[in-house]
N, C-alpha and C positions, 0 to 999 in steps of 0.2 A: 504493500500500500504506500503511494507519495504521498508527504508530507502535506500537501493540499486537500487528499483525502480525507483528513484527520477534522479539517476544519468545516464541521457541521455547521445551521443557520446556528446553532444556538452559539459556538466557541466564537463564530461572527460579531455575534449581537452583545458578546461580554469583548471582543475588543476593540469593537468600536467604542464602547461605554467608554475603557480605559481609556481609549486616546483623546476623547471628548473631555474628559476631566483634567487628564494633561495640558490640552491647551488652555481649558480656564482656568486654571491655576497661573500658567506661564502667562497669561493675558493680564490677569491680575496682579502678578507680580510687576509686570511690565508699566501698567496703571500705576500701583504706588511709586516706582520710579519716578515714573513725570510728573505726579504731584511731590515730587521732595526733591525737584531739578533748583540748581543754583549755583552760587558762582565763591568760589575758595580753594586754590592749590595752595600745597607747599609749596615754599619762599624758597628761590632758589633752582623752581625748574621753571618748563613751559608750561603753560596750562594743560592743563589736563583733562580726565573726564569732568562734567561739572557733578560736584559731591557735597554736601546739603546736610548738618547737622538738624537733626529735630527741631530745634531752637529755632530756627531761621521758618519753619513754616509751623507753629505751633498747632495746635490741636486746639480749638477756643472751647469746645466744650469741657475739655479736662481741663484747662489752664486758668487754676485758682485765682491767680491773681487778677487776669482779666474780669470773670465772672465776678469777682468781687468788687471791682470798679464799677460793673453795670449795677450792681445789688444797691451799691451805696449814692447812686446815681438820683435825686430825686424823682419824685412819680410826680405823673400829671402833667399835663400837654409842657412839653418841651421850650423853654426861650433860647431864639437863634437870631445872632447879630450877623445881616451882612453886611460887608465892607467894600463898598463900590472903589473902582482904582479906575473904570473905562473901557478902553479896548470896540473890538467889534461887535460885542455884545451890546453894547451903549450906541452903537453906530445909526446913521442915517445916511440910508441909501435915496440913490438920487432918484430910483422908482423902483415898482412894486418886483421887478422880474430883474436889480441889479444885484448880482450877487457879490462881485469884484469891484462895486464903482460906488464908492461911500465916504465916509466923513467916521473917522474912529472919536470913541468919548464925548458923546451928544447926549445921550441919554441919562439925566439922573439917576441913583439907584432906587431913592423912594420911587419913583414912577413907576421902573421895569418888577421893582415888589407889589405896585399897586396894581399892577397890570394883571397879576396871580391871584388876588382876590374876588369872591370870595374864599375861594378852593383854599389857597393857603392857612387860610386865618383857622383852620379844621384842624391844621399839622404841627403849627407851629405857633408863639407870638412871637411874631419878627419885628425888629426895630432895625435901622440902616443908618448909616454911618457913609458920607462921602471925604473916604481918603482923598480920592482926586478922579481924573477924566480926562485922562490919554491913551496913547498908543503906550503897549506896556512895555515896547524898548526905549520909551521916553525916558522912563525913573533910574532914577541914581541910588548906588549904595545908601549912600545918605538916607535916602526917600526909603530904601530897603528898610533901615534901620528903626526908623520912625514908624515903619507897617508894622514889624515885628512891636514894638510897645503898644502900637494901637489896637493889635491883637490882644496880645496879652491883658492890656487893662478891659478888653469886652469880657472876656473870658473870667474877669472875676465875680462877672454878675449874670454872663449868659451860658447857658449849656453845650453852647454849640457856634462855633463862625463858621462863614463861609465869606472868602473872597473873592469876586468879580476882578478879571483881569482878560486884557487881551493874548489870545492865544501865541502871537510870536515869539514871544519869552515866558509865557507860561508855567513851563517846567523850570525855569529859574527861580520865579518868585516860589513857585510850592518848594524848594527843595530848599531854600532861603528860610524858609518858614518854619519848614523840616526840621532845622539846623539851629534855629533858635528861639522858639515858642518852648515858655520854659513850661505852659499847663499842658495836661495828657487827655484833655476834654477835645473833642472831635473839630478839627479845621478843615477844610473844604475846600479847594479850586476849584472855580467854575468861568466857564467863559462861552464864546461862541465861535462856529465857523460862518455864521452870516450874519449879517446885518439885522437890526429887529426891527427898526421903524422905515417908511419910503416917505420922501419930501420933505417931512418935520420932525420933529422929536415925537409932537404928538399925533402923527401921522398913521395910515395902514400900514396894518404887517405888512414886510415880506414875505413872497411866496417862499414857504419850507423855513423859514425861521427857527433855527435850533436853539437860541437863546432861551426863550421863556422855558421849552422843558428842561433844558439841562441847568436851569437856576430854582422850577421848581426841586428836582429831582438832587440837589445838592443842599437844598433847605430840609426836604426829609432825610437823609443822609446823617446829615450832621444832630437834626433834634431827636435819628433814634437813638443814637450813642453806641451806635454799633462798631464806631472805628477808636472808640476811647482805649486810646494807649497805639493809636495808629503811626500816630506823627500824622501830618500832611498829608492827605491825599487830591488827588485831582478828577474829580468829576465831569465826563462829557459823553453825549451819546450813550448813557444808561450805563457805562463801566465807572470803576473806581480804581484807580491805580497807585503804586506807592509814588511817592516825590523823589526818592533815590533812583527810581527806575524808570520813568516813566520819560518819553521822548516824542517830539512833534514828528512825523516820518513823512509830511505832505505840505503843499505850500495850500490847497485848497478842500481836500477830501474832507466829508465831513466825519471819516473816522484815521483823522489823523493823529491822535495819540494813541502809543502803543507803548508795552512794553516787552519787548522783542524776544528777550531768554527765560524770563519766570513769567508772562503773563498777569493780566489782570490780578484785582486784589477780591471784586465781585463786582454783582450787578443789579441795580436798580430797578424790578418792574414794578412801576406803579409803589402799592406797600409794602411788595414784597419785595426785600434786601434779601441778596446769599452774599455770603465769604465764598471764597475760593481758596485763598489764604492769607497768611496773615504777614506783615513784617515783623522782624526778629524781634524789635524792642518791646512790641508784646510781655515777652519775657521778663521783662523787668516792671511789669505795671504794678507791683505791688511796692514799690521802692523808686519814690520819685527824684530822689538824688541821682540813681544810679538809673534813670530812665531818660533825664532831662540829660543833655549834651553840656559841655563844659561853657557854653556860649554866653553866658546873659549878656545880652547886650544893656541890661540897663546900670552895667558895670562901667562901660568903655564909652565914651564919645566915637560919633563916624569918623570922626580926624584920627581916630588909632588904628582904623582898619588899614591895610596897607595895600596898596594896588598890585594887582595881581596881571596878566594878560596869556595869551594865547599863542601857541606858535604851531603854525600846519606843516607837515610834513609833507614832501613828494618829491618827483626824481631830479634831484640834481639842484634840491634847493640849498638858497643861500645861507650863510651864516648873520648875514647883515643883520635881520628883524631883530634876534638874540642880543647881538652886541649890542643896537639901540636901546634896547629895552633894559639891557645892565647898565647902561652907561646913561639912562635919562631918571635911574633910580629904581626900578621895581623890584619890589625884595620878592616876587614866584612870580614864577613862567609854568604853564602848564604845556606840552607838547602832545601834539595829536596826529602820534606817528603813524608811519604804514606799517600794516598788518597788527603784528603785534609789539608796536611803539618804535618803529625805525624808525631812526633820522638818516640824514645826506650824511656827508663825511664832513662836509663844511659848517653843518648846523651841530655836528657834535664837537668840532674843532669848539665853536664860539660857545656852546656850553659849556667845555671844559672850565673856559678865560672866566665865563661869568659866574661860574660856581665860585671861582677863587675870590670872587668879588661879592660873597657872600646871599647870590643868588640862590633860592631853594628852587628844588624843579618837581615835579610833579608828570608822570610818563602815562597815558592813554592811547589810547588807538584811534583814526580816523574812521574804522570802520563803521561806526554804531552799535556795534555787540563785542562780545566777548573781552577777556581780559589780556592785559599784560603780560610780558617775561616778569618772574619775580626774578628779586637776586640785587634788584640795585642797591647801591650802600651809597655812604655818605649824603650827599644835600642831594642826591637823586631818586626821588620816590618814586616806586611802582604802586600805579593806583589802581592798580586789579580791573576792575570791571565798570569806573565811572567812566561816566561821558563826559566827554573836556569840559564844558561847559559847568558843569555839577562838581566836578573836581576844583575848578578855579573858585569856587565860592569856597569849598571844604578848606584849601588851601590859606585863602585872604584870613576867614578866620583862625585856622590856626596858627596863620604866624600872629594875629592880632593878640591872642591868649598866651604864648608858648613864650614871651619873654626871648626870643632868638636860642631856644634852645630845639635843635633841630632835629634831636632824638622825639622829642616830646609832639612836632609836628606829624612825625614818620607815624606812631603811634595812633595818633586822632586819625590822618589819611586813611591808613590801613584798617581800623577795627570800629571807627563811629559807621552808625546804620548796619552792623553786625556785633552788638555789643556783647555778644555770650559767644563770639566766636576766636579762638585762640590761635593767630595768623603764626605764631609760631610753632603749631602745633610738629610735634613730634621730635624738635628739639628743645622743647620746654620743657618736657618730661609728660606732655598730655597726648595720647594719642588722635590722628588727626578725625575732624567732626565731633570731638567728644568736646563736653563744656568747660571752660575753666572755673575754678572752685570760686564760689561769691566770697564775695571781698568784704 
């Protein structure tokens, strides 16, 4: 008898079974992967696969300390401060069908809130606050510095902000906010891809107007408290993204924030919020010391922060921009090399000169994803997986804090917005993804 013979329906029908259970197992294994995908090598090599300590996407139903923030959260319809800044959300278009042909920062924010009533007034009691009414690459650190306090002073009476901003700098202001909003009570980016009014301020919508929803949809957001211990998030098109992560990827789509390796944070229908996941600092929502960033700005004047700037890499570029920028005084240069943080030969020559000159540098990639070569030393920082833009603020402020101690910047670069993750792992004595012991 062959071997095939042997195989009755019924030997069939037990393995097909087994192999069906094989694959859902392996499919589900596969799932937990990609919900625990993130971004941390050891120091030292190339990047690697991306490897993801628990920490970094918490479990919110087990995680005391979260639940315990929501618990101690008062009951009963929610007060939520927005903070109008402008942008195209405030915009007026020159008619009902312009989508590109407008007027940024026209709009009051009492208006665009009065505009959501009565519906709103159901979710939230909202009060509004006009910071100002521009184009959001208008403001200046300064003006930065002044949103962070005028946050923070809502925050000691409201449950929730959210701030309006125009989307071109967008992810700078939230990751600004990120970086020094010293309360763990829910902050919000919201903004628009189109303009909300045609002809006047108090003119007809535009056709397809994403404003009013995605400013309701960031008022319920922020009054359910669902992101308390979030940091900053940025609200658009019914997602919620972290402010470390998150990046404009379109000069017009209207689902141009993404965040490209760990994805959203959740989504917005209507009442109903989901997590997806969470950021790291979650972890520490039960200890507001060790949650809040070393930042206060209501410690330092804007005159202390120290200019930072940008340097692009590509083939065959100059060393010039570097030497200008050491030589007109700027204590960080962030580099946003090719691939994984190359420069020219000439831009590392002028690096070298301005390191000596007490330049700090800061190394990212041009690409938009992924991270760094680790391994850099002295005034040369590997900033793993920011995006230049995000990294240049992480930078300004640390050297604003750090007293010119350069060790102490390396430090905040590498481990703020992963604060239970231990970048030395495996020559610290912790093995790597495992947590370091609380301090």
């Amino acid at each position: 008898m062959t071997r095939l013979e042997h195989l009755t329906p019924r030997r069939i029908v037990a393995v097909l079974v087994v192999l069906a259970l094989c694959a859902a197992t392996a499919a589900a294994s596969w799932a937990l992967g990609r919900s625990t995908s993130g971004s941390v090598g050891p120091v030292g090599s190339a990047p690697a696969g991306r490897v993801l300590s628990p920490a970094l996407t918490p479990d919110l139903t087990t995680n005391v300390a979260y639940q315990q923030a929501l618990v101690a959260a008062p009951s009963g319809k929610p007060k939520v401060t927005v903070i109008g800044t402008g942008g195209t959300i405030a915009g007026v278009a020159t008619n009902r069908g312009s989508f590109t042909n407008y007027r940024a920062g026209q709009i009051p924010i009492a208006d665009l809130v009065d505009d959501l009533r009565p519906e709103i007034d159901a979710v939230a009691d909202v009060e509004t606050i006009q910071f100002g009414n521009k184009g959001s690459g208008g403001y200046t650190i300064a003006e930065f510095h002044a949103l962070t306090l005028a946050v923070d002073n809502a925050l000691k009476t409201s449950d929730g902000v959210v701030v309006t901003s125009g989307t071109d700098t967008m992810e700078e202001f939230a990751y600004w906010l990120d970086l020094t909003v010293r309360s763990p009570k829910p902050v919000v980016m919201t903004g628009a891809m189109r303009p909300t009014a045609a002809g006047t301020v108090d003119g007809p919508g535009v056709i397809g107007a994403d404003g009013p929803a995605n400013l309701y949809n960031a008022i319920t957001l922020a009054g359910s408290r669902v992101t308390t211990c979030f940091g900053t998030v940025l609200m658009l098109g019914d997602e919620f993204h972290a402010a470390r992560d998150v990046t404009k990827t379109s000069s017009y789509r209207m689902d141009t924030f993404q965040t490209r390796e760990l994805g959203v944070l959740g989504w917005v229908d209507g009442s109903n919020i989901k997590v997806g996941r969470a950021p790291a600092r979650v972890a520490t929502c039960d200890n507001p010391q060790r949650w809040a960033t070393p930042f206060d700005l209501s410690k330092i004047a804007p005159t202390a922060i120290p200019r930072t700037e940008i340097v692009y890499g590509y083939q065959q570029a100059g060393g010039e921009a570097i030497t200008g920028f050491a030589d007109a005084g700027v204590k960080g240069i962030v580099t946003a090399g090719t691939g994984a943080g190359g420069l020219s030969g000439a831009q590392g020559t002028a690096r070298t000169a301005a390191v000596a000159k007490g330049v700090v540098f800061v190394s990212t990639t041009r690409t938009g994803s992924g991270s760094v070569y680790g391994g850099a030393t002295g005034s040369v920082i590997a900033g793993d997986d920011l995006l230049p833009q995000k990294a240049r603020l992480l930078l300004m402020l640390s050297l604003a804090y750090a007293q010119g101690d350069v060790d102490q910047v390396r430090t905040w670069v590498t481990t703020i917005g992963n604060p239970e993750w231990d970048t030395l792992a495996g020559s610290a004595g912790t093995p790597p993804g495992q947590l370091k012991p609380a301090a």
